[in-house]
N, C-alpha and C positions, 0 to 999 in steps of 0.2 A: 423400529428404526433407531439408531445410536448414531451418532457424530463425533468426530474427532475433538478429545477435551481439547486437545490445543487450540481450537479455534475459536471454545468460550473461553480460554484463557484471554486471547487474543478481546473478543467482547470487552471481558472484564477490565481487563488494563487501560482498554480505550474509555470507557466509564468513570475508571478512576482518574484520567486524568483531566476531569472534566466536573471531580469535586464528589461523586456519589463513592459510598464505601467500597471496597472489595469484599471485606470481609460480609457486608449482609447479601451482596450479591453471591460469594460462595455457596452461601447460609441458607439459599435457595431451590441449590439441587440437589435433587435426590438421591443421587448417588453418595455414598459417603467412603472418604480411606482410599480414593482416587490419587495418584501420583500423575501429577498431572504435565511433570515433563518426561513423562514416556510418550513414545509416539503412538505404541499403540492403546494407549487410555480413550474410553471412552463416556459418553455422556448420552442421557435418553434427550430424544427430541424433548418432551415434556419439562425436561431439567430448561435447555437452552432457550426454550421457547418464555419460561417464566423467568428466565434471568434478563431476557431481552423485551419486555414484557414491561419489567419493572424498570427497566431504564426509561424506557418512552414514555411512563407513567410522571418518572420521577426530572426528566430534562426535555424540557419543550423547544427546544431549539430547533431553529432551521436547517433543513437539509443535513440531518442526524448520521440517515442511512451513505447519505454523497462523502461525509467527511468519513463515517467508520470504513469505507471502502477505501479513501485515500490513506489513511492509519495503516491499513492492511499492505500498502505498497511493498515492504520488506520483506512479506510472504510472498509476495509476485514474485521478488526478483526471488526468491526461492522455490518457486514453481516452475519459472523461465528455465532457470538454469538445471534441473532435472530432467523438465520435458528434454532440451538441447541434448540431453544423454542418452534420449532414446528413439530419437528423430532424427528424419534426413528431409522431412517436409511440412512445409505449414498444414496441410491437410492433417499430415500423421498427429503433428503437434495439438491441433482441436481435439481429434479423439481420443488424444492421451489426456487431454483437459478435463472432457466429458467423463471420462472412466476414473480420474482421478475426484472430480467430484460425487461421482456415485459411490466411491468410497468413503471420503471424509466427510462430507456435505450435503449428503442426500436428500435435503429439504430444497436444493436446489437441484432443479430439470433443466438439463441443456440440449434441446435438437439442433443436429445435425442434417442441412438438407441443402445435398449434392448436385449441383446443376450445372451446365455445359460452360456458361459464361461466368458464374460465380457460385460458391457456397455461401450460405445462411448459418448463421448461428443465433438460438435462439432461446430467450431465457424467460423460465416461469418458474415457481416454487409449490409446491404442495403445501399450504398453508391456509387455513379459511378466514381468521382475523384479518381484515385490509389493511390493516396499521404496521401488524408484523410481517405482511406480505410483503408492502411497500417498502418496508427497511432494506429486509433483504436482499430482495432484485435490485435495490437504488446500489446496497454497499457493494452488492457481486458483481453490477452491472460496471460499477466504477476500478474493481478490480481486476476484471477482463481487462476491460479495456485499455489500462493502463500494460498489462502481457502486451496485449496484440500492440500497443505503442513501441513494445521493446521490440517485439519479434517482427515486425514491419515495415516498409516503406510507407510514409504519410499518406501520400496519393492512391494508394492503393487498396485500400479500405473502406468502407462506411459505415456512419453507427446512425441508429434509430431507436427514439424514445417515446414512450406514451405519456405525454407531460409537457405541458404550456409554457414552463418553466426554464427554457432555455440555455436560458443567459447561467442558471445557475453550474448547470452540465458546461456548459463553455467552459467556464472560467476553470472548471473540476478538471479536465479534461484537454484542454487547448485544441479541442480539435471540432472540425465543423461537426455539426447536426442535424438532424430531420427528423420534423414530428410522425410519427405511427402511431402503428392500435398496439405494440408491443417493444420490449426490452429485445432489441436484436445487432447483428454485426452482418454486412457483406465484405464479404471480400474478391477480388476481383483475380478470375481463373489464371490470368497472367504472373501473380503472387503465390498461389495456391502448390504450385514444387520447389518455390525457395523454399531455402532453409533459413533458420533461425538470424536477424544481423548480426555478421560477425565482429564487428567490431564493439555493439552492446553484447555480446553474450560474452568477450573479453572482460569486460568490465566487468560486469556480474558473477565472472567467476572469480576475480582478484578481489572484488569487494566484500560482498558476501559476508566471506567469514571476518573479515574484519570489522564489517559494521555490529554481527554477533555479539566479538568480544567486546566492544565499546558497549554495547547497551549492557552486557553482564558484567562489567567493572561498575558502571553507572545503575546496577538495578537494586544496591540500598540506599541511595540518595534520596531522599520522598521527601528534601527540599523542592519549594521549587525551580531553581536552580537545573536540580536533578531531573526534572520532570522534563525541563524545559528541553535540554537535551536529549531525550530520551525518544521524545515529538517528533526531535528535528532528527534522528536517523532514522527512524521508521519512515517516516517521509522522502526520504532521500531517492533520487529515480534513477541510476547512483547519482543524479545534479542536486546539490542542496537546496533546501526549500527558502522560500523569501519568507518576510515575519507576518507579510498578512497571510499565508496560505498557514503557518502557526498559530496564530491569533484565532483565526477560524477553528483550529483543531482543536482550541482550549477552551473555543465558544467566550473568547473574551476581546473588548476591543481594545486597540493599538497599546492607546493610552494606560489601560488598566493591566497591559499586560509588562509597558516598560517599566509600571508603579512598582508593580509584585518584584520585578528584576528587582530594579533600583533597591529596593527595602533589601536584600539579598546581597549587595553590593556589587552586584553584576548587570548587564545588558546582554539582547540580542547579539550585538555586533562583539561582544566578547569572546559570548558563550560561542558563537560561530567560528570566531576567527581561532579560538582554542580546537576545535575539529576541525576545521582546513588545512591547523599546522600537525596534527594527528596524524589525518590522512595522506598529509602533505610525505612525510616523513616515511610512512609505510609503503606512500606507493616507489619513491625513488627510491628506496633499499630494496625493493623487490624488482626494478629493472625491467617489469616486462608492458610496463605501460609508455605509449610515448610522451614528451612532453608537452606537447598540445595538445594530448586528451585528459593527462593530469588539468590543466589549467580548465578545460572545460567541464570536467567533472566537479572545480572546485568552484568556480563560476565568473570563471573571466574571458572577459571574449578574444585576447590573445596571449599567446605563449609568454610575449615580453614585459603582457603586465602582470603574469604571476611570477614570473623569475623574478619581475623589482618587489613583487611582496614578498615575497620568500624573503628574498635578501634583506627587507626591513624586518622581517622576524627575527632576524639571527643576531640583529643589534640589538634588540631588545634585550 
């Protein structure tokens, strides 16, 4: 069994920026002379298993697996927006999930099961350690779920968790819950021949590459400064992230994380409003977004209070 290196690339980054080396974690697999931004590189379960292994060994924090699945969001919207290439239905769109994780990901099992008033999706891993089980299903579980947020109406879905822990999945997740014996999704038959939303799957196709080139302009900064931002577009749903769903990602709190700013001569509210006016700029030169979905992707709840910030940037 192999997996996609991109995806312990992906591991690794999220490690590093949470203080553990990259370099001992490359140092780990066994495969050696890997190019590891080809898409079809590969890696042995064995390699990923010990690189992920040694993370959990070496970072005891909470809900590890819930945050490296939120890290992963920018891959979603990169899986969203492929599926939408080959699909005319949410049904189609699962299957093309499931077949695209039996290629890249095959440590993870997804069934499919078809029923008159709804389909099931359902998630287990081929894994015998409970610790790296657990990771897993927590981080893929939170990055389904975040797809089907995109490709979805709210109402029309269900998620199900094997896990007391609720409140944590909330907050990950914003959306209701209910306890099961497993990691699964309903979705309700009336949903099941839409197609993708169209007005996210716009988004995602305009942002996309831009949020790319942002992180590869920003990927030798290993300030943290550099890191900080780096967080904050991975996370991006395309809506920017708030600084506690940050904080969380860096596994540091509020305060220690305005400290690190500060010593850098920067803040949160810098570092953001520097990508706001980024994105600000890229999206009205490209004309194909309107301006009340500009303002909502950048996080203002109307059109007229991003128009007065803009306008305040420009005197700046």
């Amino acid at each position: 069994m192999t997996i996609s290196a991109a995806l312990l690339t992906a591991l690794i980054d999220f490690a590093s920026h949470r203080g553990l080396s990259s370099q001992s974690l490359y140092a780990l697999v066994k495969e050696k002379n890997i190019d590891y931004c080809l898409p079809e590189s590969r890696v042995s379960k064995t390699s990923y298993l010990a690189v992920l292994e040694y993370i959990l060994e070496q970072n005891k924090a909470p809900d590890l697996g819930l945050n490296f699945g939120r890290y992963l969001n920018l891959s979603a919207l990169g899986i969203v927006h492929q599926i939408s290439l080959q699909t005319k239905s949410i049904e189609q769109a699962l299957f093309i999930l499931q077949s695209y994780t039996q290629q890249q990901f095959p440590l993870l099992k997804l069934q499919i099961d078809t029923k008159k008033e709804s389909i099931c999706l359902e998630l287990n891993a081929d894994v015998q350690d409970q610790a790296l089980k657990a990771t897993i299903l927590e981080s893929s579980f939170v990055l389904i779920a975040r797809e089907l947020q995109l490709m979805l109406p709210r109402n029309s879905w269900s998620i199900f968790v094997p896990n007391n822990n609720l409140v944590a999945y909330f907050s990950t997740l914003n959306h209701p819950l209910q306890e099961s014996n497993s990691y699964s999704f309903q979705i309700d038959s009336a949903s099941v021949e839409q197609g993708i939303n169209p007005r996210n799957l716009q988004h995602i196709e305009v942002l996309l590459p831009q949020y790319l080139k942002m992180i590869y302009q920003n990927e030798h900064n290993r300030n943290f400064i550099g890191i900080t931002k780096n967080v904050i577009l991975h996370l991006c749903t395309p809506k920017l992230p708030t600084i506690q769903v940050v904080c969380e990602q860096l596994a540091l709190s509020t305060r220690s994380f305005q400290r690190k700013l500060s010593e850098e001569g920067s803040s949160f509210r810098k570092i953001s409003l520097e990508i706001k006016q980024e994105l600000s700029d890229f999206l009205e030169a490209g004309k194909q977004i309107k301006i009340q979905d500009i303002a909502y992707i950048l996080g203002y709840s109307e059109a007229s209070a991003y128009i007065h910030a803009r306008n305040n940037w420009k005197k700046i």
